[in-house]
C-alpha positions as semicolon CSV with decimal commas, in nm:
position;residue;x (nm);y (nm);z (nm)
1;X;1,414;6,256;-1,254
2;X;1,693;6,167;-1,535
3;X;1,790;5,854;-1,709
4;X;1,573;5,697;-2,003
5;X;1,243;5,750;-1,827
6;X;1,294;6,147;-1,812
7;X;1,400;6,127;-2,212
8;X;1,151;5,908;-2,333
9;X;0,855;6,114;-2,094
10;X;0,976;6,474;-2,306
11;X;1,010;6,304;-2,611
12;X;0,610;6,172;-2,577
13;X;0,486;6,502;-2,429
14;X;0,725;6,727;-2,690
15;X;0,514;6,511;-2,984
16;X;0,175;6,514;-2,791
17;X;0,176;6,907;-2,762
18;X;0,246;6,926;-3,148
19;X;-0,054;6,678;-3,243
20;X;-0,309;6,766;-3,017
21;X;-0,306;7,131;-3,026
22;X;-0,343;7,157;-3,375
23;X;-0,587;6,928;-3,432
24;X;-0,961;7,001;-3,510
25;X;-1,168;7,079;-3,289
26;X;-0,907;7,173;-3,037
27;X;-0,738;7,476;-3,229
28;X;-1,036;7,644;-3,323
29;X;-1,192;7,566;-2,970
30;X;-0,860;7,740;-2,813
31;X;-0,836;8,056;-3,091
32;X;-1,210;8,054;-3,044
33;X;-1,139;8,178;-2,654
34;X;-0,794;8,253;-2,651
35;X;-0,799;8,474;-2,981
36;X;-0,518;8,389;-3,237
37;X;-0,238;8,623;-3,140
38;X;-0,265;8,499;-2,760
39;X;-0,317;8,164;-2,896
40;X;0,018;8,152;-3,105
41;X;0,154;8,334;-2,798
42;X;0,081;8,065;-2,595
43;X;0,180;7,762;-2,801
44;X;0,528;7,893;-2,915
45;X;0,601;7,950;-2,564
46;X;0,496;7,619;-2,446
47;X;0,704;7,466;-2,731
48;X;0,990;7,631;-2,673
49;X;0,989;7,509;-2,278
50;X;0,912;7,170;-2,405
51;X;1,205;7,155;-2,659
52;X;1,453;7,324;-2,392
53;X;1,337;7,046;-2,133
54;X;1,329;6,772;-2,361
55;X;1,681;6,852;-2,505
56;X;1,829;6,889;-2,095
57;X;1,657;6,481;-2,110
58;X;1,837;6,425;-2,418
59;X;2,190;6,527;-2,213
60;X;2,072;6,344;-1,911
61;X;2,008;6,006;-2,072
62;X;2,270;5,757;-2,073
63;X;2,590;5,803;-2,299
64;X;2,541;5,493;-2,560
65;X;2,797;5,605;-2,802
66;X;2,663;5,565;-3,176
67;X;2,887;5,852;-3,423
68;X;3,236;5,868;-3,268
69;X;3,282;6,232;-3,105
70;X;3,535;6,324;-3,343
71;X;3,680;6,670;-3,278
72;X;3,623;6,796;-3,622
73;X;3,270;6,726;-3,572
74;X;3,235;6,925;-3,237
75;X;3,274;7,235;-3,523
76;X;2,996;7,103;-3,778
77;X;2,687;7,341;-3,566
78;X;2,955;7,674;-3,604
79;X;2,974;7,603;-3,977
80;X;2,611;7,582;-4,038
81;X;2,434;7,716;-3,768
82;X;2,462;8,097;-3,934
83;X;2,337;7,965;-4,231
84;X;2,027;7,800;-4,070
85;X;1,976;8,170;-3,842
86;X;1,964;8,341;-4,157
87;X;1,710;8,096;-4,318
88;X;1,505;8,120;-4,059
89;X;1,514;8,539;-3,999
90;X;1,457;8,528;-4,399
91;X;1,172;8,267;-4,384
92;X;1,006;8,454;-4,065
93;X;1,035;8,790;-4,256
94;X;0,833;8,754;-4,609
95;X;0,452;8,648;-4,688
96;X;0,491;8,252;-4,826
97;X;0,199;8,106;-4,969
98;X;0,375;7,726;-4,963
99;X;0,505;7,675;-4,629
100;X;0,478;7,878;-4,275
101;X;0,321;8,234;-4,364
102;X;0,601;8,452;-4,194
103;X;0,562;8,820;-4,124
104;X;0,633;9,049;-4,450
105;X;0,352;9,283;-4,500
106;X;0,455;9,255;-4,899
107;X;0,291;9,041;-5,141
108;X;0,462;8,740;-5,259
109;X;0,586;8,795;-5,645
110;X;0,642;8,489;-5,775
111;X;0,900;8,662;-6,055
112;X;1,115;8,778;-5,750
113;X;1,038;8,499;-5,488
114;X;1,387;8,550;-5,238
115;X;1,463;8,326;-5,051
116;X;1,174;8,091;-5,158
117;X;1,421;8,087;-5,508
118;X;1,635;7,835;-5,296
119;X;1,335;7,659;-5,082
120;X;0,992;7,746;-5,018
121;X;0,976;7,604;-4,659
122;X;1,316;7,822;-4,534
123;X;1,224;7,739;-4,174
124;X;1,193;7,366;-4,216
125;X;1,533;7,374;-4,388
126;X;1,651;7,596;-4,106
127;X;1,519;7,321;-3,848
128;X;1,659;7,026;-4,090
129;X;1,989;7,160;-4,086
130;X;2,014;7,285;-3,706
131;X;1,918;6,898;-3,652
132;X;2,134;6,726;-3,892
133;X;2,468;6,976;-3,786
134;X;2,347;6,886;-3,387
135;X;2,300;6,484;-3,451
136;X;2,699;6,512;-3,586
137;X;2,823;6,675;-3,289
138;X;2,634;6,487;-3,016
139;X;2,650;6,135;-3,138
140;X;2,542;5,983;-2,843
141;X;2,198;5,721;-2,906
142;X;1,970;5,978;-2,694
143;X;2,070;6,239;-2,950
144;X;2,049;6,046;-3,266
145;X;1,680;6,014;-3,149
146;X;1,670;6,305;-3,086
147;X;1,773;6,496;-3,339
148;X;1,691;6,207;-3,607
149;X;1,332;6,276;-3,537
150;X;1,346;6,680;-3,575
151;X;1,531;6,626;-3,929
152;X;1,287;6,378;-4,038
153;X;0,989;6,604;-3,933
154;X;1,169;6,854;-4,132
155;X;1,246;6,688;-4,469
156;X;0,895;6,491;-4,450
157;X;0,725;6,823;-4,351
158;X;0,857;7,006;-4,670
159;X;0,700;6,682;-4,923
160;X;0,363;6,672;-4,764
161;X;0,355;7,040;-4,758
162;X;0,453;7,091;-5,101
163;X;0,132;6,811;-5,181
164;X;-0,097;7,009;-4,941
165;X;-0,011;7,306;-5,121
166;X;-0,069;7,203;-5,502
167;X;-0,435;7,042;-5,417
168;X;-0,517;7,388;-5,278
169;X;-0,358;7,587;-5,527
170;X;-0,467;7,421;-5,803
171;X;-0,378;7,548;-6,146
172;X;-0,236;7,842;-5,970
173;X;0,076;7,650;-5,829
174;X;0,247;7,647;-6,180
175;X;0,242;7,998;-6,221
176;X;0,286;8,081;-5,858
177;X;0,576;7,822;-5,756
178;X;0,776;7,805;-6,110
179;X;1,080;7,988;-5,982
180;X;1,070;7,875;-5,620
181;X;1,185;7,525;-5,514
182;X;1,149;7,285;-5,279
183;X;1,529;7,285;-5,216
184;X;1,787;7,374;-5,410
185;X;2,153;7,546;-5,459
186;X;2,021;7,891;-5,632
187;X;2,056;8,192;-5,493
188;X;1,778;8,375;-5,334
189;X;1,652;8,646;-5,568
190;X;1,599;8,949;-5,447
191;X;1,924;8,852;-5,148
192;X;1,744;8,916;-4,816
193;X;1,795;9,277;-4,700
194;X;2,083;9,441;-4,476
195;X;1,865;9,401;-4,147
196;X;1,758;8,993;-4,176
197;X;2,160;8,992;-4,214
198;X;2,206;9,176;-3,922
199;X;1,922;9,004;-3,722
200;X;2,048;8,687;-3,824
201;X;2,370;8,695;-3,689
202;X;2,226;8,841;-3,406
203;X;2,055;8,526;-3,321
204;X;2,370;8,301;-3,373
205;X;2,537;8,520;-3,139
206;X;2,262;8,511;-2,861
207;X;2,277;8,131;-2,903
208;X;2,653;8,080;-2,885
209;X;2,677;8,312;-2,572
210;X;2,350;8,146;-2,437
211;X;2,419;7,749;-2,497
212;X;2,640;7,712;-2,230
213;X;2,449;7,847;-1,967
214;X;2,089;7,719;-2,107
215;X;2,181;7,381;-2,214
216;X;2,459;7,339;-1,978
217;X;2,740;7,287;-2,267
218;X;2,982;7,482;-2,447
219;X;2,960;7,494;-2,876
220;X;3,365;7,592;-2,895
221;X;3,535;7,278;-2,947
């Protein structure tokens, strides 16, 4: 299979596995006889072979040029994908009470909130700029799509988050969010610590070294 029909066929099951899993009653029916860890288990590895097949459609679809492949572009992911790791290895390793929960074992302080000081969804910013950096670089119309959709997820994701948030927090958001942002230019306060550095450009590494032979393409201009 290839072409349109291949794309369009991800694209619909890449959004049906990330509505109907979630939704009540089918995520407590699954964590109900899965148990949560095998249940997370489960659906990040399912996602992940979803968004690696639906990405391989995205390169097999027709070439319908729509942002000129300029070669200055071709370096846009380099610049900001190590930025985007380390959001994401930063976002993944504290407790946030406004966005994805991460991992930290230590309580959130809002008078030294990290990274949240500069966004409190650093995963969705992460994902909005590994999209917007990816839609320069492959400006072909299957990509645009592509790529369009996971950055407007992102940036829509972070508003009706934020609103989701402050009805549950109540008159607890004020004191809890007032030196975190939604996105901003600060600098994270506390800086992350030596090892999210480390692990961070660990990941850009393994995904330089691994895009050519995963997605079939080489990031070096």
């Amino acid at each position: 299979m290839g072409g349109w029909a291949e794309f369009l066929l991800a694209l619909s099951v890449f959004m049906l596995s990330h509505v109907i899993p979630v939704r009540p009653p089918v995520r407590p029916w699954l964590i109900d006889r899965l148990g949560k860890r095998a249940y997370f288990a489960a659906y990040s590895l399912l996602s992940l072979a979803i968004l690696g097949w639906l990405i391989v459609a995205a390169a097999r679809a027709p070439y319908v040029e729509v942002i000129p492949p300029l070669p200055a572009l071709r370096w846009v992911p380099l610049l900001v994908m190590p930025v985007a790791c380390l959001l994401a290895v930063a976002g993944m390793a504290i407790r946030n009470p406004f966005s994805f929960g991460g991992l930290g074992r230590a309580p959130f302080d809002p008078e030294h909130p990290g990274i949240l000081r500069l966004t409190r969804h650093p995963i969705l910013l992460a994902l909005l700029l590994w999209a917007l950096a990816h839609l320069l670089a492959n400006g072909s119309l299957a990509h645009v799509i592509l790529f369009g959709l996971f950055a407007g997820f992102a940036g829509l994701g972070m508003m009706l988050i934020d609103r989701r948030k402050m009805r549950e927090m109540g008159a607890d958001w004020g004191r809890l969010a007032k030196n975190t942002a939604r996105m901003s230019l600060r600098l994270p306060k506390p800086l992350p610590r030596l090892w999210v550095w480390l692990v961070a450009f660990v990941v850009f590494e393994a995904a330089v070294h691994l895009h050519a032979p995963v997605i079939g393409l080489s990031p070096w201009p």
